[in-house]
C-alpha atoms as an extended CHARMM CRD file, in Angstrom:
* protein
*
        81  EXT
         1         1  UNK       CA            -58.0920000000        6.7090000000       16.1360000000  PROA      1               0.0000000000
         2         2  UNK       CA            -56.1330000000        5.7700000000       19.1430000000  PROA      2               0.0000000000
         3         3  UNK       CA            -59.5920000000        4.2290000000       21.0320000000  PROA      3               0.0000000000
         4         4  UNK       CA            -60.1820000000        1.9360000000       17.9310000000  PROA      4               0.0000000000
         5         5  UNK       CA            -56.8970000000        0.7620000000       18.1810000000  PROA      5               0.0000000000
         6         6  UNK       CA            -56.6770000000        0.1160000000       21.5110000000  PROA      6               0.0000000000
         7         7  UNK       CA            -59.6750000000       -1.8060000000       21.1670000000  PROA      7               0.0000000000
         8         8  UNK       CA            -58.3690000000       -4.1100000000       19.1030000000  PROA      8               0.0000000000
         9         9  UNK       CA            -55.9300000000       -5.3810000000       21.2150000000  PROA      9               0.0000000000
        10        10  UNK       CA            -57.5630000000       -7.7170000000       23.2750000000  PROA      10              0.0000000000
        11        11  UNK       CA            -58.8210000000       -9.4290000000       20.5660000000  PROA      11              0.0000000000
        12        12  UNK       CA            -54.9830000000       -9.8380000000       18.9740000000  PROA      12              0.0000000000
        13        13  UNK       CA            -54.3780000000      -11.5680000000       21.8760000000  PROA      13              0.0000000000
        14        14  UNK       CA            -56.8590000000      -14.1760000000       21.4450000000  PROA      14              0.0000000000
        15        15  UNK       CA            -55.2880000000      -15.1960000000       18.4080000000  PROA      15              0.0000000000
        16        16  UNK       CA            -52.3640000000      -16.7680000000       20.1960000000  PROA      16              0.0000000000
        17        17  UNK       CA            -54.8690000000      -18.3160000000       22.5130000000  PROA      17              0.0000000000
        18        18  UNK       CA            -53.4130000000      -22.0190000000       23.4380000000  PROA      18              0.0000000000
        19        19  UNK       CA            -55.4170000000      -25.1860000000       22.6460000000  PROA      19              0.0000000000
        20        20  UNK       CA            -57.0020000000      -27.5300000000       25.1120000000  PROA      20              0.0000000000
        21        21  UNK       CA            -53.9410000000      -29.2760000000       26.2460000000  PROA      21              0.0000000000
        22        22  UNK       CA            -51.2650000000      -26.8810000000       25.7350000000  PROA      22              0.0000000000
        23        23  UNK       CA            -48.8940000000      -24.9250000000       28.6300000000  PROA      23              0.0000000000
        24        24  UNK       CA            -49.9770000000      -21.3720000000       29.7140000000  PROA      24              0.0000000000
        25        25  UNK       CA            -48.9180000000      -19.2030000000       32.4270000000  PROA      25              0.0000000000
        26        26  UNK       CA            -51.7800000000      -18.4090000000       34.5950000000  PROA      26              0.0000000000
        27        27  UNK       CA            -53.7590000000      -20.7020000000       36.3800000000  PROA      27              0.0000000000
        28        28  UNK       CA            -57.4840000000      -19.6180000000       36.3360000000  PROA      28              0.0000000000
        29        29  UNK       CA            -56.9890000000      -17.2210000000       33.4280000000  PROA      29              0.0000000000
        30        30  UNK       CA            -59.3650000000      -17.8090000000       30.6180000000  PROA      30              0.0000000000
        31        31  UNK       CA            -57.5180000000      -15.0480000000       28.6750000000  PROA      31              0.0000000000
        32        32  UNK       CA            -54.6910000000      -17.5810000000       27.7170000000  PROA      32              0.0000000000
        33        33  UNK       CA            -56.6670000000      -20.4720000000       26.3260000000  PROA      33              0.0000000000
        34        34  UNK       CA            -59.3100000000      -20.8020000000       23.6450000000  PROA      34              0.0000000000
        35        35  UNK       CA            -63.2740000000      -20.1010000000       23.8990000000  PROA      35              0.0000000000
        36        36  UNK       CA            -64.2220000000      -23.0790000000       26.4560000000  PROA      36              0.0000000000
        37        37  UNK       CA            -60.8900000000      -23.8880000000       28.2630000000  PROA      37              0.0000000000
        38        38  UNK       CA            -59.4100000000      -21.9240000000       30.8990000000  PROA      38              0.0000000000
        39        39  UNK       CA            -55.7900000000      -22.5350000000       32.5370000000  PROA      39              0.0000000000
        40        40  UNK       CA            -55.2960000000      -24.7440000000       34.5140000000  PROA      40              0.0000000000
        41        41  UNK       CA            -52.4730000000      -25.9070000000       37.4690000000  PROA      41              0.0000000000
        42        42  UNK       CA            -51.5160000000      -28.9690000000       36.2380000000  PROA      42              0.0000000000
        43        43  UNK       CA            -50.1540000000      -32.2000000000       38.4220000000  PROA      43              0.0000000000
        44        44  UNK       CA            -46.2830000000      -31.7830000000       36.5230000000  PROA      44              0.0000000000
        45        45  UNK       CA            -46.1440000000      -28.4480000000       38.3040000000  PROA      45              0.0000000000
        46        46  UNK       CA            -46.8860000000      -26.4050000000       35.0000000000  PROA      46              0.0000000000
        47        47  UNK       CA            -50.8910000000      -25.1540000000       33.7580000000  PROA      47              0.0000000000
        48        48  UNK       CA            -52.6440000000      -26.1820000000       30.7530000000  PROA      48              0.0000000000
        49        49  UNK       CA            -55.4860000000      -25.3070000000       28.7510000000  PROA      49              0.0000000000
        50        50  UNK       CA            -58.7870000000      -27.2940000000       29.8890000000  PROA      50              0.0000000000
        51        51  UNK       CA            -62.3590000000      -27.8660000000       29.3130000000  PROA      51              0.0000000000
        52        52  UNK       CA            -64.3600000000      -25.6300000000       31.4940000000  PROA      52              0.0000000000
        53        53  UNK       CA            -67.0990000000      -27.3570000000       33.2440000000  PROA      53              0.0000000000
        54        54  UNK       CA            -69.8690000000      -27.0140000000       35.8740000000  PROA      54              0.0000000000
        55        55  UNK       CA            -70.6820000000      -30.9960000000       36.1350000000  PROA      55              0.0000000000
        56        56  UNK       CA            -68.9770000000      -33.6960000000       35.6160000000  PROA      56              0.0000000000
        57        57  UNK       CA            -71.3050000000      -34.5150000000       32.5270000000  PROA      57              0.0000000000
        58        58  UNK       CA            -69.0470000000      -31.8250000000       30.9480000000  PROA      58              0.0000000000
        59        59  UNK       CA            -66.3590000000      -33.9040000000       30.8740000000  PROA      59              0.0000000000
        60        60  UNK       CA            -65.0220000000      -36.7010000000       28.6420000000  PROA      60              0.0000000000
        61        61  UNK       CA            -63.9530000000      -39.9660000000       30.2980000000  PROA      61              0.0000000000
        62        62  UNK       CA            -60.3960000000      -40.3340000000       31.7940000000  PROA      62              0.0000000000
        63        63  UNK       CA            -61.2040000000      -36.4280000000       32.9270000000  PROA      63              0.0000000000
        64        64  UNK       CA            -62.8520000000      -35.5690000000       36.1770000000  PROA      64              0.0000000000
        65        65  UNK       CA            -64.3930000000      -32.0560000000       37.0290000000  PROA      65              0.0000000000
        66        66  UNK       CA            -62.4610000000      -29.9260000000       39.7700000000  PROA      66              0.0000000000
        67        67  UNK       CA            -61.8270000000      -26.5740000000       40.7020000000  PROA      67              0.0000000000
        68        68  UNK       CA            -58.6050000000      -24.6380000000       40.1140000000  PROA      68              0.0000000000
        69        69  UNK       CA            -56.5560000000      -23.1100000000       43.0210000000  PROA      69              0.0000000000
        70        70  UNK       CA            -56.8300000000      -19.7500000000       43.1020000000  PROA      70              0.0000000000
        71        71  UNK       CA            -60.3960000000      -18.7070000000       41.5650000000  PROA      71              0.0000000000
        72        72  UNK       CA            -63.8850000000      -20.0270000000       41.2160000000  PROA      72              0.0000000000
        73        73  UNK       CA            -63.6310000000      -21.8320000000       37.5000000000  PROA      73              0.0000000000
        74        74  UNK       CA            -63.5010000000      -25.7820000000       37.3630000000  PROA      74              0.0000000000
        75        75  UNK       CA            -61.9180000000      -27.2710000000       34.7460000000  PROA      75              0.0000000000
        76        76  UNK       CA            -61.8080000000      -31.2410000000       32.9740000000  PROA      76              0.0000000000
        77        77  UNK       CA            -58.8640000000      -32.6650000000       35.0270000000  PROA      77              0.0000000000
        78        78  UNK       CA            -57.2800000000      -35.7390000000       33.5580000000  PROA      78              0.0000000000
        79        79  UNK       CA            -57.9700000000      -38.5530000000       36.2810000000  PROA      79              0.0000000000
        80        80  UNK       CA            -54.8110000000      -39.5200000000       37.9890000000  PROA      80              0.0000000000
        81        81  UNK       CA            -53.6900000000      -42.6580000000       37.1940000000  PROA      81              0.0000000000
């Protein structure tokens, strides 16, 4: 009983999961936002969910595709203005 339990609680955690555009804690964590967006260091010295990307054909205009400090994801960066 205790195993089932304990795997559960990952997924309660992905409940609270932040949308694209709202403040999380951990830059590079993809724990924190939704399916598709990780967190990422953003230029007003907090992190935000993004859009994950690869290319920059991932991204919408007005976002550009960089990496995050501190890990190996890239994320859709709102293009500074």
């Amino acid at each position: 009983m205790t195993l089932a339990l304990l795997a559960l609680v990952p997924l309660a955690g992905r409940s609270g999961a932040g949308e694209v555009g709202e403040e999380c804690d951990t830059s590079n964590s993809r724990d924190e936002c939704v399916d598709g967006a990780v967190c990422t260091n953003a230029a007003d010295d907090t992190n935000r969910c993004r859009v994950l990307c690869t290319q920059q054909e991932d991204c919408k205009s007005g976002t550009t595709c960089n990496g995050i400090s501190g890990g190996s994801n890239k994320s859709c960066q709102p293009d500074k203005p």
